[in-house]
C-alpha positions, 0 to 999 in steps of 0.5 A, spaced: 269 831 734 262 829 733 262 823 728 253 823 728 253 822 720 250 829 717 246 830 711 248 833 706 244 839 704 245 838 697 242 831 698 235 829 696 234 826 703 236 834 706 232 837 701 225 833 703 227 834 711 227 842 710 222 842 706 217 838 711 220 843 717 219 849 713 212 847 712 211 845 719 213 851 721 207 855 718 202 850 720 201 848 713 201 841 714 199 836 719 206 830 717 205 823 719 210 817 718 204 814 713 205 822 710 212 820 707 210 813 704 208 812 697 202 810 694 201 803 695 201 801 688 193 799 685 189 793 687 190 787 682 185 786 678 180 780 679 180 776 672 175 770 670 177 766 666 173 761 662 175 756 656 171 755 651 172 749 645 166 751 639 165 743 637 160 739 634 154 735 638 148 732 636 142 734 640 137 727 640 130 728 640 129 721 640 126 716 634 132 718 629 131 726 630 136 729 631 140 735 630 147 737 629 149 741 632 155 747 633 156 748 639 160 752 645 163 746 649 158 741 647 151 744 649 146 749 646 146 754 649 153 755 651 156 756 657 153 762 661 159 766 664 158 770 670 162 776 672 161 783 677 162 789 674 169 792 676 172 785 674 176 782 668 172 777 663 178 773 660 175 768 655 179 764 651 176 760 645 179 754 640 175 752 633 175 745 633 170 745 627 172 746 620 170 753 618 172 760 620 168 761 627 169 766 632 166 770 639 162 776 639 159 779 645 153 785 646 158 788 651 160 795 651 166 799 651 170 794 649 178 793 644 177 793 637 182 787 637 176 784 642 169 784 637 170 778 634 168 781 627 168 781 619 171 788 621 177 786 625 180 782 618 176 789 614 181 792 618 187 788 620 186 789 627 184 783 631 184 778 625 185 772 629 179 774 633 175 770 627 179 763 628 180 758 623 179 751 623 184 749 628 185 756 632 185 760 638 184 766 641 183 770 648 177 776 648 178 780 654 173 784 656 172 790 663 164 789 663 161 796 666 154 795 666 150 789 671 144 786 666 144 781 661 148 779 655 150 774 650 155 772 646 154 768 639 159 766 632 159 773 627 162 768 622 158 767 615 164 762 613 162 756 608 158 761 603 152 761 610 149 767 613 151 769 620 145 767 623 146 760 620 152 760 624 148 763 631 141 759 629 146 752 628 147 753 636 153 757 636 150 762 643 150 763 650 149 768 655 153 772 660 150 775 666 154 782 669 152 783 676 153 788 681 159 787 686 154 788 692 148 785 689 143 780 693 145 773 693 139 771 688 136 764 683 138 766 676 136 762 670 137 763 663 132 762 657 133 762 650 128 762 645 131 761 638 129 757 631 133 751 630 139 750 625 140 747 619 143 741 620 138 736 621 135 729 621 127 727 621 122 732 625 125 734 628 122 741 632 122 747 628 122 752 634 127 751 640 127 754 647 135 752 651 136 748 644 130 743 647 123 742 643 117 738 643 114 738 636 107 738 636 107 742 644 102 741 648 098 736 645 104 731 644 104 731 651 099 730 653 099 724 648 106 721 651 101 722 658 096 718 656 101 712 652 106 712 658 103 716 665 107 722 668 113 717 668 113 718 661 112 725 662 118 726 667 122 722 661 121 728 656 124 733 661 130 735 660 130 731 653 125 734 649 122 739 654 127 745 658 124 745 665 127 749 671 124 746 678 122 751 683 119 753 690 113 756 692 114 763 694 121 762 692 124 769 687 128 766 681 132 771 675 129 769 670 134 772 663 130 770 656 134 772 650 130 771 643 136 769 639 132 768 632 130 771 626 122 772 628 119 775 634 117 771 640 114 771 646 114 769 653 107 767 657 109 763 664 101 760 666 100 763 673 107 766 676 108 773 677 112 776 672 115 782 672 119 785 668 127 789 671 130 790 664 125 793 659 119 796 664 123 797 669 120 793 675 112 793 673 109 787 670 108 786 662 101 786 661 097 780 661 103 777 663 106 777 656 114 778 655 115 781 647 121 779 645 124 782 638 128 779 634 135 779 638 132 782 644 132 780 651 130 781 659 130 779 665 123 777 669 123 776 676 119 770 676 115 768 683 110 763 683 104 763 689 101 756 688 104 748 687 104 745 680 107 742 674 106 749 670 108 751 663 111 756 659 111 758 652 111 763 647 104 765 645 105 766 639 101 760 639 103 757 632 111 757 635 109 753 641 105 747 637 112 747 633 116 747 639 116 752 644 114 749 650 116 748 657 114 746 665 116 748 672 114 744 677 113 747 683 112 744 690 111 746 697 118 749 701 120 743 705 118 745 712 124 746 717 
């Protein structure tokens, strides 16, 4: 007796193996062990987190001016959250503040429940989404497109306009990039009004929630009270800085946030435009910004210097709307 162990023809095991033999036999197929594996299950998702508490914070220009502030996690602007395309944007919120407040992006192709909108409560989808004075909320979104986004407050709470709620501070920005893209120096540069809450003079044209009032002038004022030192103290305090190299490409990302236009002039760089030209130079090195607009400029400078960048609408930049690049010579290797 042969005691081999038999497939039962009436089995699934004896109907695949006939019919990989008829198969065979006609040449129809070319069978590997691999052939007979089932599709591995698909890749998970990578997921970028990010947590994020809207809160209150002073923003101090020094001699009792000061601004209070609303604010994504203590700063103006908020977080910049980066993500590649292809990856999960996972966002979770508290409101820390006592009254309704919530995320919304300039994303596409997201949820209903994700918009952070009037129109989640109007519908009764996604109503958490604009969160209460205590509450949380996760947003998730899939960005399919690389460039430059933002996220602010769509609350118009306590009998305010939206826009208040944005121009109190409530706003950052959200770099998308292409899973392939060269390692590159990015910065992000709002442009806004500054919000309601405020106490002495305090500057009414705001750039990264920063601001001189009086613009060149008062700086040049603070030189000859105090030298360069004094100059170098208002970095960072009163006036938005970002430090660079000769040569040295930087992604600059410059977002008008407000309720008027604004433009951006950068003395002496090359600065041209990726977003809305398409990689040609803005003429006379002028960036037209609408209310609400944004573009990417990649910014190069070819000579050393402590050079300022502004908005030409000259008038914003005497109420404000200054800044430096301090540019040195790479360090020799």
């Amino acid at each position: 007796m042969n005691d081999t162990p038999r497939i039962r023809p009436s089995s699934p095991g004896a109907r695949l193996m006939v019919a990989v033999v008829v198969l065979m036999l006609a040449g129809g197929l070319a069978v590997t062990s691999a052939a007979l594996l089932r599709e591995p299950a698909a890749r998970a998702e990578r997921v970028r987190t990010y947590d994020l508490t809207i809160q209150a914070a002073d923003i101090d220009y020094g001699n009792g001016n000061v601004w209070h502030a609303w604010t994504f996690d203590g700063t103006v602007p908020g977080p910049t959250l980066r993500v590649k395309v292809g990856e999960v944007l996972r966002v979770h919120v508290r409101n820390e503040l006592d009254l309704v407040h919530s995320f919304h992006t300039h994303l596409t192709n997201y949820d209903f429940e994700m918009d952070g909108s009037q129109a989640n409560v109007v519908a009764d989808r996604g109503a958490g989404g604009m969160i209460a004075p205590g509450g949380e909320y996760t947003y998730e979104f899939r960005p399919t497109t690389a460039g430059i986004y933002y996220y602010h407050c769509h609350s118009s709470d306590g009998g305010l306009m939206i826009s208040q709620h944005i121009l109190q501070g409530l706003y950052g920005a959200i770099i998308v990039e292409n899973p392939d893209d060269p390692p590159i120096r990015h910065e992000v540069l709002f442009m806004a009004e500054i919000g309601h809450e405020t106490e002495g003079d305090v500057p009414p044209f705001i750039m990264n929630g920063l601001g001189l009032p009086g613009g060149e002038a008062t700086l040049e004022k603070v030189y000859h009270e105090g030298g360069f030192e004094a100059v170098q103290a208002q970095l960072g305090r009163t006036v938005p800085f970002f430090e660079a190299k000769v040569g040295e490409p930087i992604l600059l990302h410059v977002i008008n946030i407000g309720n008027l236009e604004h433009t951006l002039h950068i003395h002496s760089a090359t600065h041209t435009s990726l977003g809305v030209l398409g990689g040609r130079p803005w003429p006379a090195n002028v960036v037209p910004l609408p209310s609400g607009a944004a573009d990417t400029i990649l910014v190069t400078f070819s000579q050393p210097g402590l050079w300022l960048f502004h908005c030409h609408v000259v008038a914003h930049a005497d109420g404000g709307m200054i800044g430096v690049f301090p540019v040195t010579e790479p360090e020799q290797t």
